[in-house]
C-alpha positions as CSV (number, residue, x, y, z in Angstrom):
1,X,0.0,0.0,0.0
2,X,2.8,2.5,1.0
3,X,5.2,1.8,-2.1
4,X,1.3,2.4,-4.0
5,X,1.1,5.7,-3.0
6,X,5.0,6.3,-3.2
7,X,5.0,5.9,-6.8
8,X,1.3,8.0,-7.2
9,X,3.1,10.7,-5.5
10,X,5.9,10.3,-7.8
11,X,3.8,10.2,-10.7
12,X,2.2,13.2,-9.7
13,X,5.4,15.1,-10.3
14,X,6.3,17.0,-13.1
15,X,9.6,16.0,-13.4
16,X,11.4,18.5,-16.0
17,X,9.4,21.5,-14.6
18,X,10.5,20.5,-10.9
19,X,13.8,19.9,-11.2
20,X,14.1,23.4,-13.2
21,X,12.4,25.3,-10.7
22,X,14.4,23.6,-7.9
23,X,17.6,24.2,-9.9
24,X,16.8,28.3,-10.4
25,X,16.0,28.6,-6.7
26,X,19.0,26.7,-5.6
27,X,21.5,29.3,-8.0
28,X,19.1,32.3,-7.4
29,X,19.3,31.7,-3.6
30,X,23.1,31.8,-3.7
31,X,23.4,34.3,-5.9
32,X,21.6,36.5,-3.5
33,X,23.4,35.1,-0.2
34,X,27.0,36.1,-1.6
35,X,25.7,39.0,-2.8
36,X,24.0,39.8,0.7
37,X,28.0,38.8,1.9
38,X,30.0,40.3,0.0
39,X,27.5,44.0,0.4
40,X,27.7,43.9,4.1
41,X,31.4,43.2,4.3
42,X,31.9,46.0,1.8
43,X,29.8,48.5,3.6
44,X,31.4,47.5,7.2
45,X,34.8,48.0,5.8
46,X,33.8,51.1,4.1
47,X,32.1,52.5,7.6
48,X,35.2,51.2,9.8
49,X,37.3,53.5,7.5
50,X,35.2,55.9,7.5
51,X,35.1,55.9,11.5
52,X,39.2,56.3,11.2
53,X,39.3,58.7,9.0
54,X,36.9,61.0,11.4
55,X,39.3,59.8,13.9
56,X,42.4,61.0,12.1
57,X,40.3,64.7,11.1
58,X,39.3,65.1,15.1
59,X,42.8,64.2,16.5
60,X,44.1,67.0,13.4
61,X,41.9,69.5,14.8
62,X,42.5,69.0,18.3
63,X,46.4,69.1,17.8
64,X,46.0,72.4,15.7
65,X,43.9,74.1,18.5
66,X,46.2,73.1,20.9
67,X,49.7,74.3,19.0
68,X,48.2,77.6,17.9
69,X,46.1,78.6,21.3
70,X,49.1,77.2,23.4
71,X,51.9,78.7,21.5
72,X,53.8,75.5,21.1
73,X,56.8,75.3,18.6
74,X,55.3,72.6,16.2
75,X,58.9,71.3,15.8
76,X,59.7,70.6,19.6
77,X,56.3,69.1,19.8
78,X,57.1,66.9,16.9
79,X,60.6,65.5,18.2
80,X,59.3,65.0,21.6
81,X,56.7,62.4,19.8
82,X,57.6,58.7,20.7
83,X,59.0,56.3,18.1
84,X,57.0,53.4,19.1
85,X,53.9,54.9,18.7
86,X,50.7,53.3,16.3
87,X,50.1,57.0,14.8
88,X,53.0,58.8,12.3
89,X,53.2,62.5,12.5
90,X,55.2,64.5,9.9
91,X,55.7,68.2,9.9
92,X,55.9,70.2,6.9
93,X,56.5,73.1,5.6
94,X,54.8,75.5,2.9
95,X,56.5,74.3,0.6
96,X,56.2,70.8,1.3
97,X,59.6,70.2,3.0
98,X,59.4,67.6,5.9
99,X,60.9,69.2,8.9
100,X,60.1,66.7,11.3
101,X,58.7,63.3,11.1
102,X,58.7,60.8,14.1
103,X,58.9,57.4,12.3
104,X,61.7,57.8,9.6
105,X,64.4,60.1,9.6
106,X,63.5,62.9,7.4
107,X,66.7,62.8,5.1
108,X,65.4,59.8,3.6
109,X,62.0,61.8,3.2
110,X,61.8,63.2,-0.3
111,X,59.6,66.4,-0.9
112,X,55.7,66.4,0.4
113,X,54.1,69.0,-1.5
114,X,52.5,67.2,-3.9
115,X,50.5,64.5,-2.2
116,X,47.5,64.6,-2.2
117,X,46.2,64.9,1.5
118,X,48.8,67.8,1.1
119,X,47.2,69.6,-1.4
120,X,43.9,69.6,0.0
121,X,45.5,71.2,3.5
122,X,47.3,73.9,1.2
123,X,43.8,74.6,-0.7
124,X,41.3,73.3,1.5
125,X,42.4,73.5,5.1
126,X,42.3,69.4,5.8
127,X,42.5,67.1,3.6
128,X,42.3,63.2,3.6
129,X,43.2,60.6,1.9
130,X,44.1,56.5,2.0
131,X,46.9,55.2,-0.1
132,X,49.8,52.6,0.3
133,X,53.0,54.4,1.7
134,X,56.1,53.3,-0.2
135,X,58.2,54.3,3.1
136,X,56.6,52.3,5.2
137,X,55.0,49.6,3.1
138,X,51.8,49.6,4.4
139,X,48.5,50.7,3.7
140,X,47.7,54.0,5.6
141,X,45.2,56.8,6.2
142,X,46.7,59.9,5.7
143,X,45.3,63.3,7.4
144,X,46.3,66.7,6.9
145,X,46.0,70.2,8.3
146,X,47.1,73.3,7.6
147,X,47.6,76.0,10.5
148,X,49.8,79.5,10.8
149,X,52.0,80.7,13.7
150,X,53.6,83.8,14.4
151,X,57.2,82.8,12.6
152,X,55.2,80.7,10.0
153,X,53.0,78.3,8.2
154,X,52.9,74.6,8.9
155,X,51.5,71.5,7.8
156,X,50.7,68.3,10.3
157,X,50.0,65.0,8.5
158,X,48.9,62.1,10.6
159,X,48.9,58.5,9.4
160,X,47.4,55.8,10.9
161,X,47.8,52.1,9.8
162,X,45.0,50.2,8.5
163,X,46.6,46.5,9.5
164,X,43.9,46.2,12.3
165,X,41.0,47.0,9.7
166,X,42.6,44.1,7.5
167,X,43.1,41.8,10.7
168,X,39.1,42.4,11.8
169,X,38.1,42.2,8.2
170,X,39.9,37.8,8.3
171,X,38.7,37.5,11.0
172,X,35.0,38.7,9.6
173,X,35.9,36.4,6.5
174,X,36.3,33.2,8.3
175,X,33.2,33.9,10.3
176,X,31.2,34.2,7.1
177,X,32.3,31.0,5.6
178,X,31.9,29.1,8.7
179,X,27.9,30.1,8.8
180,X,28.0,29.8,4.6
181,X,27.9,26.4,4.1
182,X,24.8,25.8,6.5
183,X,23.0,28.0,6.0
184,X,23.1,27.0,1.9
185,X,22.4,23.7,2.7
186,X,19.4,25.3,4.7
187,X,18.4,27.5,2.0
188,X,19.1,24.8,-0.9
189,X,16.2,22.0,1.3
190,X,13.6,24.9,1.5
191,X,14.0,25.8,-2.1
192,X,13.4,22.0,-2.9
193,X,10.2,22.1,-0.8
194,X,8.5,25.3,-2.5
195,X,9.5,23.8,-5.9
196,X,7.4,20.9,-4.6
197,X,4.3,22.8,-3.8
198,X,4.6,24.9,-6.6
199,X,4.7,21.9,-9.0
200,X,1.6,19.4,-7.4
201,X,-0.8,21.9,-9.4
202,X,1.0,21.9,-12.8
203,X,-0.1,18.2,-14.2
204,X,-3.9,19.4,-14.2
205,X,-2.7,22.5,-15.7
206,X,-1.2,20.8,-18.5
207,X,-4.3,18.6,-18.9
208,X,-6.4,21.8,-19.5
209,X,-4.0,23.1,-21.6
210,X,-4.1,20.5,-23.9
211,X,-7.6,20.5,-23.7
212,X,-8.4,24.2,-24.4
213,X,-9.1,23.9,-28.2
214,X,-12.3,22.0,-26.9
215,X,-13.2,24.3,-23.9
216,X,-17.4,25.5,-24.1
217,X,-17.0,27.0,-20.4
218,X,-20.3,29.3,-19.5
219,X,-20.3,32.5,-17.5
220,X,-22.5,30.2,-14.9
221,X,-19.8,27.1,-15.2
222,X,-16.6,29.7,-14.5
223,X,-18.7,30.3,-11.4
224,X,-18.5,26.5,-9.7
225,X,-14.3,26.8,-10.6
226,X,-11.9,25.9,-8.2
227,X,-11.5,28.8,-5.9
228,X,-8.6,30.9,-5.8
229,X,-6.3,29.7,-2.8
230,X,-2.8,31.1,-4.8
231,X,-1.0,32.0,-7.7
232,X,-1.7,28.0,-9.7
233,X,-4.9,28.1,-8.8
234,X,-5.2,31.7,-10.7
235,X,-3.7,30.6,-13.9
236,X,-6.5,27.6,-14.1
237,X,-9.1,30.1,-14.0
238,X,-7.3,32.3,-16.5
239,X,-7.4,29.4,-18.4
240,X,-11.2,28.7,-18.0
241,X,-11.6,32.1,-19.1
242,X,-9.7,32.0,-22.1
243,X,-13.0,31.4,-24.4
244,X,-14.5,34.4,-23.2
245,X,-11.2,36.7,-23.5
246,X,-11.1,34.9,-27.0
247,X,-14.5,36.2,-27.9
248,X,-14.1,39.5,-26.7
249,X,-10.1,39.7,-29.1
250,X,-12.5,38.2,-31.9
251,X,-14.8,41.4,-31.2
252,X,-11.7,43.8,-31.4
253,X,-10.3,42.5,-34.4
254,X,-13.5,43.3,-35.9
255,X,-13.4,47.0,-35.0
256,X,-10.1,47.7,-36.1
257,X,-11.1,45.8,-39.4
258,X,-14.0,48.1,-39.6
259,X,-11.5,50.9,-38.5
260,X,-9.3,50.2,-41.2
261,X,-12.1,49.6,-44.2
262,X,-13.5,53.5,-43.2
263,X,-9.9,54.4,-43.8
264,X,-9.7,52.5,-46.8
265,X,-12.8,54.0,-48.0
266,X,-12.0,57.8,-47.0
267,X,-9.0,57.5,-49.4
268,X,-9.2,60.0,-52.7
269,X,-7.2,57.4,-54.8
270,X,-9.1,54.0,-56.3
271,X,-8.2,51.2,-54.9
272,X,-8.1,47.4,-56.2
273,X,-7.0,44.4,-54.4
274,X,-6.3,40.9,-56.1
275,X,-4.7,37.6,-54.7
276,X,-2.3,35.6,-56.4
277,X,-5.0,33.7,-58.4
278,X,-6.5,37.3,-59.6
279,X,-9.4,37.1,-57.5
280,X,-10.8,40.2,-56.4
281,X,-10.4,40.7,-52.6
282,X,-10.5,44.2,-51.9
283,X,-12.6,47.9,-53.5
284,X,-12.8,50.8,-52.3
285,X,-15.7,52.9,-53.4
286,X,-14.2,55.5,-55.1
287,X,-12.5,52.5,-57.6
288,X,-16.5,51.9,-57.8
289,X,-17.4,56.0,-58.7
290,X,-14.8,56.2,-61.1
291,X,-14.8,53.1,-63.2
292,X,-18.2,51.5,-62.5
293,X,-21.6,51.9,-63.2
294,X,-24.5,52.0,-60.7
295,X,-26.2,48.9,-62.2
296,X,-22.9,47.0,-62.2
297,X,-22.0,47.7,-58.8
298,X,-24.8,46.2,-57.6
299,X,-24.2,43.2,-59.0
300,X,-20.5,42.8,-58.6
301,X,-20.7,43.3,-54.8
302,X,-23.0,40.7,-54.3
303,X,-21.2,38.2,-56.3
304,X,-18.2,36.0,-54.6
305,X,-15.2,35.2,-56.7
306,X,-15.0,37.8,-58.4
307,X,-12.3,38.4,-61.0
308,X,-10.3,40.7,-62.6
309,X,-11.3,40.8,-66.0
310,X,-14.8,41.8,-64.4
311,X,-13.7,44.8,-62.5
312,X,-11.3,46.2,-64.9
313,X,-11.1,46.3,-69.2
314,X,-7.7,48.0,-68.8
315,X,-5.0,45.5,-70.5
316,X,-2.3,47.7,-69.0
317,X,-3.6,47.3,-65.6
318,X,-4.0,43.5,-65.6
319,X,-0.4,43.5,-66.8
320,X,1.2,45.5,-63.7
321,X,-1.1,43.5,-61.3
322,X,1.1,40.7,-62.9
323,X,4.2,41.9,-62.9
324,X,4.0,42.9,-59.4
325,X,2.8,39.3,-58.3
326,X,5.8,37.9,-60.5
327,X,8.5,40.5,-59.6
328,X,7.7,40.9,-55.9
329,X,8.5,44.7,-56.7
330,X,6.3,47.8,-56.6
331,X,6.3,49.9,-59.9
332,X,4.5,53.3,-61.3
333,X,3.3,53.9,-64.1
334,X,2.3,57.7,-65.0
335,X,-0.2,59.3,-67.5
336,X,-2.6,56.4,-68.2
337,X,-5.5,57.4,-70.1
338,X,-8.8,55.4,-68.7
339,X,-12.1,56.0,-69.1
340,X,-14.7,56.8,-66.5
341,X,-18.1,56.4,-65.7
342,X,-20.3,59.5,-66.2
343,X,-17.5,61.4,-68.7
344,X,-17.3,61.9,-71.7
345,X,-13.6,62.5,-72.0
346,X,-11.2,59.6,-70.5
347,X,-9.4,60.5,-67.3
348,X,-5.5,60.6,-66.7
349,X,-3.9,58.6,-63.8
350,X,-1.1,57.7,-62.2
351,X,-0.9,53.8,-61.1
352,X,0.8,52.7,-58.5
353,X,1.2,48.3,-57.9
354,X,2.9,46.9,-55.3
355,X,2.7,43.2,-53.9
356,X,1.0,42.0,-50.6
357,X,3.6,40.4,-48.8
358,X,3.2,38.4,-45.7
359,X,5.4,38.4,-42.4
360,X,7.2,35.3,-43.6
361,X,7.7,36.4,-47.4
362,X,4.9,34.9,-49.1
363,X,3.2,36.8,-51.8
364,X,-0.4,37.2,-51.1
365,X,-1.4,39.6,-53.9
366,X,-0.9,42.7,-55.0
367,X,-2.5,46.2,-55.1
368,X,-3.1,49.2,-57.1
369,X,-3.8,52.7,-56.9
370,X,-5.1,55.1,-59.2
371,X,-4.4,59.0,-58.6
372,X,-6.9,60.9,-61.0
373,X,-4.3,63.6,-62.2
374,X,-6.8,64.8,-64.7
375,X,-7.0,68.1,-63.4
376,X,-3.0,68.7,-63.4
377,X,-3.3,67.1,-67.2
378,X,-6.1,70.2,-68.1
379,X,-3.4,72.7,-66.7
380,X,-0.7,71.5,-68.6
381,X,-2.9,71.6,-71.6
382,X,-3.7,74.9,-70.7
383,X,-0.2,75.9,-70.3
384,X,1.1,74.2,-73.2
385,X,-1.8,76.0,-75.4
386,X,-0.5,79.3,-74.0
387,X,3.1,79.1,-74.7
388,X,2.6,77.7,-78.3
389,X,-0.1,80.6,-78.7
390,X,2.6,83.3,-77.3
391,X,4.9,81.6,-79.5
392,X,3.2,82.4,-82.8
393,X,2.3,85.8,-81.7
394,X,5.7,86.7,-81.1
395,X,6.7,85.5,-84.0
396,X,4.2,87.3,-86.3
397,X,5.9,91.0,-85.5
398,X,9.7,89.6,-85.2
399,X,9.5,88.3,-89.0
400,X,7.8,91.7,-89.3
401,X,10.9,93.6,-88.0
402,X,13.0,91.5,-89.9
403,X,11.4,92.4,-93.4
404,X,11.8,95.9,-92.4
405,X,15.5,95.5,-91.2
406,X,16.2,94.3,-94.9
407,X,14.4,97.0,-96.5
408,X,16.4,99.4,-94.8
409,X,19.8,97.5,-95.5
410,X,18.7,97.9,-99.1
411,X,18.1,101.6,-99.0
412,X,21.9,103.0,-100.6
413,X,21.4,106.1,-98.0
414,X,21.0,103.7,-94.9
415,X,23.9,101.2,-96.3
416,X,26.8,104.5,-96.5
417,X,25.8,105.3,-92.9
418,X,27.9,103.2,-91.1
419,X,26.1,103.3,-87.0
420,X,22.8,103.0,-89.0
421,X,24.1,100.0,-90.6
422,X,25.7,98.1,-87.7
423,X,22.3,99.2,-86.0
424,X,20.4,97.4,-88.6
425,X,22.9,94.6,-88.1
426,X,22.3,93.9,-84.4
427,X,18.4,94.4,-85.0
428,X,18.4,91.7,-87.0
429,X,21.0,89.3,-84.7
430,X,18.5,89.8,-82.3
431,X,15.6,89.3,-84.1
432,X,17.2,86.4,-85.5
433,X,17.9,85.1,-81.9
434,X,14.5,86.1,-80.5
435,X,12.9,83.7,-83.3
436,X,15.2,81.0,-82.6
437,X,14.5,81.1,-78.9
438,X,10.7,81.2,-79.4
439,X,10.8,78.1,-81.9
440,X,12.6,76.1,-79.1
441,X,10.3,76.6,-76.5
442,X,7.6,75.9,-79.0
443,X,9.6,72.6,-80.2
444,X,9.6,71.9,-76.3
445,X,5.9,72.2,-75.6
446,X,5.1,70.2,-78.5
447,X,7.2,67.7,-77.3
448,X,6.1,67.2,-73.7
449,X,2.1,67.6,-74.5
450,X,3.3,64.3,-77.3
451,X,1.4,61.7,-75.4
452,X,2.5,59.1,-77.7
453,X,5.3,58.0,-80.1
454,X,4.9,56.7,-83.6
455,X,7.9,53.9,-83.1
456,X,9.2,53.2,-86.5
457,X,12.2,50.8,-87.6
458,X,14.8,53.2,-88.9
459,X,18.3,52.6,-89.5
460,X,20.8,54.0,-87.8
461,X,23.3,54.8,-90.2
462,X,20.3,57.2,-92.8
463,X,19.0,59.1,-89.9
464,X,23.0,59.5,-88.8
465,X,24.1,60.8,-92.6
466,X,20.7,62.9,-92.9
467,X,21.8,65.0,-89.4
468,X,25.4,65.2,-90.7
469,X,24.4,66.7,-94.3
470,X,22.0,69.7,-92.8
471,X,24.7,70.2,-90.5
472,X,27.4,70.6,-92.9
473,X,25.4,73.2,-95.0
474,X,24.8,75.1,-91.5
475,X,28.7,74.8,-90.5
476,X,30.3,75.0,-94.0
477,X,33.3,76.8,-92.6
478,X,33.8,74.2,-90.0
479,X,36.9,71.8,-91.0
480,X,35.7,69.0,-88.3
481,X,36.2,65.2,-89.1
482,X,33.1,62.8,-88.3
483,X,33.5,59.6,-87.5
484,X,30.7,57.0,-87.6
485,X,30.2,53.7,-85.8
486,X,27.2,51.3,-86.8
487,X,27.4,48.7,-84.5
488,X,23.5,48.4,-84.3
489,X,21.8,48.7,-88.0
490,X,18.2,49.2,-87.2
491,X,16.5,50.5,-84.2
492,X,12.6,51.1,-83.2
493,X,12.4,54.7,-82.2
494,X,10.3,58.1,-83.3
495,X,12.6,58.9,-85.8
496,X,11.9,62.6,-86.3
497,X,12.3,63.1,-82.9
498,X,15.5,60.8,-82.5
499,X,16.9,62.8,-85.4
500,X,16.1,66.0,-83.3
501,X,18.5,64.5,-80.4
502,X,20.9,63.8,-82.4
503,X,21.3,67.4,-84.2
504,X,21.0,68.6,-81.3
505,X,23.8,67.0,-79.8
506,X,26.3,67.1,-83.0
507,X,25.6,70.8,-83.2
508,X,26.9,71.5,-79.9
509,X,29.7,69.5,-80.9
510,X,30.6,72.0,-84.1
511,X,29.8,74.8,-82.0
512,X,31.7,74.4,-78.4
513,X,34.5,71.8,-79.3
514,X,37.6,72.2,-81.3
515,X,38.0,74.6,-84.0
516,X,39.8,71.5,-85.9
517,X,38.9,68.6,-83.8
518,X,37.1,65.2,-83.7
519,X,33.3,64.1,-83.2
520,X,32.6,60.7,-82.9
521,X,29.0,59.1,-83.5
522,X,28.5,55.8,-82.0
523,X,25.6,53.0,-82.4
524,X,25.9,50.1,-79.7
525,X,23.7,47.2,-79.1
526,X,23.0,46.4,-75.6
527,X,20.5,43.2,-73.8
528,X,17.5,44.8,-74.3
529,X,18.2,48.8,-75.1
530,X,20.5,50.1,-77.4
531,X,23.1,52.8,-76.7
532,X,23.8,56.4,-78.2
533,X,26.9,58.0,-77.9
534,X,27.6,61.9,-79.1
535,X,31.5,62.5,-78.3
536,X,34.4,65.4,-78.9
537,X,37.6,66.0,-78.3
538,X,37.3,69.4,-76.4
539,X,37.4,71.5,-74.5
540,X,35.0,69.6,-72.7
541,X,32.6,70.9,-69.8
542,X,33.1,71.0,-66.1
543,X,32.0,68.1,-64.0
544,X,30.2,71.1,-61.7
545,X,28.7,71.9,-64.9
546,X,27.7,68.7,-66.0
547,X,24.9,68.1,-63.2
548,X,22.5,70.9,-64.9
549,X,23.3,71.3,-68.4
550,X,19.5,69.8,-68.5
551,X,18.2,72.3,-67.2
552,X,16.6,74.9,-69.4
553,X,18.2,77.8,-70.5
554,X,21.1,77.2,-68.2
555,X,24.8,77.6,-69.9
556,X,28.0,76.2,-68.5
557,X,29.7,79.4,-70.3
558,X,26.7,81.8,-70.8
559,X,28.8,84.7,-73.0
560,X,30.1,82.2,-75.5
561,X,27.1,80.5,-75.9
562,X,25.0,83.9,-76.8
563,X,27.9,84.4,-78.9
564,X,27.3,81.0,-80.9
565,X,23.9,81.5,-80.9
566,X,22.9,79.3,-78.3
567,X,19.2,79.2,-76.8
568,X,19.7,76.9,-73.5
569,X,17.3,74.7,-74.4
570,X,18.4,72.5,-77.0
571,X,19.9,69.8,-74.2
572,X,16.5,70.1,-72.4
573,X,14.8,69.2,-75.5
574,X,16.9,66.0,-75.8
575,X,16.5,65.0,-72.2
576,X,12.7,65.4,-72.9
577,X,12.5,63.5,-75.9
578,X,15.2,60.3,-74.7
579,X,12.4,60.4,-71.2
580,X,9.8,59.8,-73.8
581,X,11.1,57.0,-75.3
582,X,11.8,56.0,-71.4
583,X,15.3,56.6,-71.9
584,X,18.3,58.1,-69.8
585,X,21.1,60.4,-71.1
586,X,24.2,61.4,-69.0
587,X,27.6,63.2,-69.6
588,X,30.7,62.0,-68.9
589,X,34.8,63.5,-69.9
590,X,36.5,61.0,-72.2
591,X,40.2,60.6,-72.3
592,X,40.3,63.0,-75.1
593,X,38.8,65.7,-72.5
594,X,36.0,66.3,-74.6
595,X,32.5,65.6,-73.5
596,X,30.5,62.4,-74.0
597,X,27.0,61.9,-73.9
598,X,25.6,58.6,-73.6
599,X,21.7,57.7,-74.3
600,X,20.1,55.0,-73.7
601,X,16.9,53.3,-75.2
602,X,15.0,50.3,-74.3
603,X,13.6,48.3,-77.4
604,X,10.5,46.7,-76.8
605,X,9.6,45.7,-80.6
């Protein structure tokens, strides 16, 4: 019967979780025993030194009252000091010379002033320290005190020993680990009897553990639980009450779900959701104002697995959904023309995709956004219309002036008067300049209200030799040699346009480089894109400079390029024409320390 319930109370015994407990109580409890110790013995010797360093300040100040009230000489009462006493005295002067000193004979005694209990007497009046003492080999307390007589000023240091502090503090040592050793023994049996009684209660804990997935507890049932008695008996009710504190999460979730759908739904951009299977999981309403009617909406919403192809027509759309589900990477497109419901005119937008990614890296979907930039589209329009209508205006009384400039060049009176005539001359420069200017920012609105390119196969080497013939008949008296390189024979571009870049480009060449020098045209294939490069031997531009020559109407050298003609916005026409083709250009020096720029296209045909 006895070894019966000997191996039920065994039985009842979670093993693991006991003999951790036990083990962290048994470490914890020593831990905080020699740590109780070693506290104590630090503060007592800190307080015994303490006490004898009040000691050594009191006996200081006593001495001092006595030498200066009595009259003393400080020297005579320093010799007549015994040999064989516990306590050192030194006298010193000002200046830190020992005059006297009652232990060691003060020719061996080097000069005082600078330690430190010193110091503080000279500044402070008294000062203390504790240090070894190399004279006497031997950890002291060191007090000093500063005091004036009627021949001079002197300085008493007393040192005192602290042998009988190290002697108590053994002793103290020995007594602490004779009483260790039981009283961790003690410690170590108690710890293994509140592991016990903290671990009876654990093995129907576990039971309800395992069982919770199956707990149906009822308000009313949670009221016949096991009363609480302590801290096990809590976490068993907890437990019985985990259904409820389920329910009441479950509750939460669903108001910070309905939180986050009223933020969803207060956004101004459309908003489509699909999963990886291009099922519909998510639309805001302003997706459903924008792009779908009334009567449709009613329908889609009440119909489950819905698709794509259902909620959007737009090819372009389905194919960034796709690419972000394949590439795991968001992208934007800009200036996609959609239509809407209730217009009669398409709108413009700006998509956004990016893929839903879970915590551990799985791709769940993807999303899009569509910012209606319609408006902004309208002002460009507007401004676009207004700087190609200023533009013809302009231009209307300039070629005006310029007929008039001739007339008068012809007259035989006007042509003898030399000031009229150089008048006439810089009227027409300037007119001349003033229509070439205009034309180039017309050129430049035209180009960036071109919402799409007519992409033609054109070979490189006919658009390269048309360029080069029109420029020749423009610089005529230019002696400059013009090498091409057709690495790439054909390429799909807008080919009035491309030809636009590349006069452009060659004509700053015959303009700004060498009087005599090289340009060098060259065709190169690349993977999917093919490359452009535009290159002289000179002078070359400034790497300060070469950061905003994009910019329009800035110059790197502003006098010489009014000089040559030069507008300031022929390179911003060919960064605007290479970003429509979705292209980059950039400048580089070449060995020959000429400029090189560099333009690259993707081909997509």
């Amino acid at each position: 019967m006895s070894e019966t319930r000997t191996d039920h109370f065994i039985n009842t015994i979670p093993w693991r979780f006991f003999k951790r407990i036990a083990l962290s109580q048994i470490v914890l409890t020593t831990i905080v025993i020699l740590i109780t110790v070693f506290s104590a013995r630090y503060y007592l010797k800190v307080y015994i030194t303490n006490q004898s360093l009040n000691q050594v300040t009191e006996s200081l100040e006593l001495i001092k009252h006595s030498i200066t009230t009595q009259n003393i000489d400080p020297i005579k009462w320093c010799k007549s000091l015994k040999l064989n006493w516990s306590t050192r005295y030194t006298l010193i002067d000002i200046e830190g010379n020992v005059l006297c000193d009652n232990y060691i004979d003060i020719k061996n005694l080097d000069n005082h002033l600078y330690r430190p209990e010193v110091q503080d007497a000279i500044k402070k009046g008294l000062g203390t320290t504790e240090r070894y003492s190399n004279s006497l080999e031997s950890d002291m307390i060191y007090g000093a005190i500063s005091f004036n007589t009627k021949d001079s000023n002197f300085i008493i240091r007393q040192a005192v020993p602290l042998k009988q502090i190290a002697i108590a503090m053994e002793r103290l040592d020995r007594s602490i680990l004779l009483f260790f050793f039981p009283l961790l023994i003690v410690t170590s049996l108690l710890s293994l009897w509140t592991s016990l009684q903290v671990s009876f209660p654990l093995r129907s804990l576990v039971k309800k553990i395992s069982n919770l997935k199956n707990l149906k507890l009822t308000p009313k049932g949670l009221e016949t639980a096991i009363a609480i008695d302590d801290e096990w008996h809590f976490v068993e009710r907890t437990l019985d009450r985990a259904e409820l504190e389920l329910a009441n999460y479950v509750e939460e979730l669903q108001l910070e779900n309905k939180k986050f759908s009223i933020l969803m739904e207060s956004n101004s951009d459309a908003i489509l959701a699909i999963d990886n299977n291009e099922n519909v999981l998510f639309i805001n309403k302003r997706y459903y104002k924008n792009f779908i009617s009334e009567e449709r909406s009613k329908i889609i919403q009440d119909k489950k697995d819905l698709k794509l192809l259902e909620v959007s027509r737009k090819f372009e759309v389905h194919d960034l959904l796709r690419d972000a589900l394949k590439d795991k990477a968001s992208a934007k497109v800009r200036n996609i023309e959609i239509e809407m419901v209730g217009r009669s005119e398409k709108g413009w937008f700006d998509i956004t995709t990016s893929p839903l990614i879970s915590d551990d890296g799985h791709t769940l979907g993807a999303i899009c956004t569509f910012r209606n930039i319609s408006h902004k589209k309208l002002a460009d329009q507007m401004r676009e219309d207004f700087v190609t209508n200023v533009s013809h205006e302009v231009r209307t009384p300039l070629t005006a002036m310029k007929g008039y400039v001739q007339i008068l060049q012809g007259v035989k009176e006007v042509s003898d008067n030399k000031i009229v005539k150089e008048a006439l001359s810089k009227i027409e420069h300037n007119s001349n300049r003033l229509t070439l200017l205009f034309q180039e920012i017309l050129n430049l609105s035209v180009i960036e209200s071109k919402h799409k390119l007519y992409l033609t196969k054109t070979f490189t080497e006919d658009i390269t030799q048309t360029v080069l013939l029109n420029l020749k008949q423009v610089h005529s008296e230019n002696d400059k040699e013009v090498e091409c390189i057709f690495n790439v024979k054909t390429v799909y571009i807008d080919a009035a346009l491309i030809e636009q870049v590349l006069t452009n480009l060659v004509d700053n060449s015959y303009k700004y480089g060498n009087k005599n020098g090289h340009i060098i045209i060259r065709w190169e294939p690349g993977e999917k894109e093919f490359n452009l490069y535009v290159e002289d031997d000179g002078p070359g531009i400034e790497p300060s400079h070469q950061k905003r020559i994009f910019e329009r109407f800035y110059r790197a050298d502003s006098s010489r390029s009014r000089n040559l003609g030069g507008t300031g916005l022929g390179l911003s026409i060919v960064k605007h024409i290479v970003q429509k083709h979705k292209g980059t250009i950039t400048t580089f020096t070449n060995d020959k320390g000429g400029i090189s720029f560099k333009i690259t296209i993707p081909q997509t045909a």
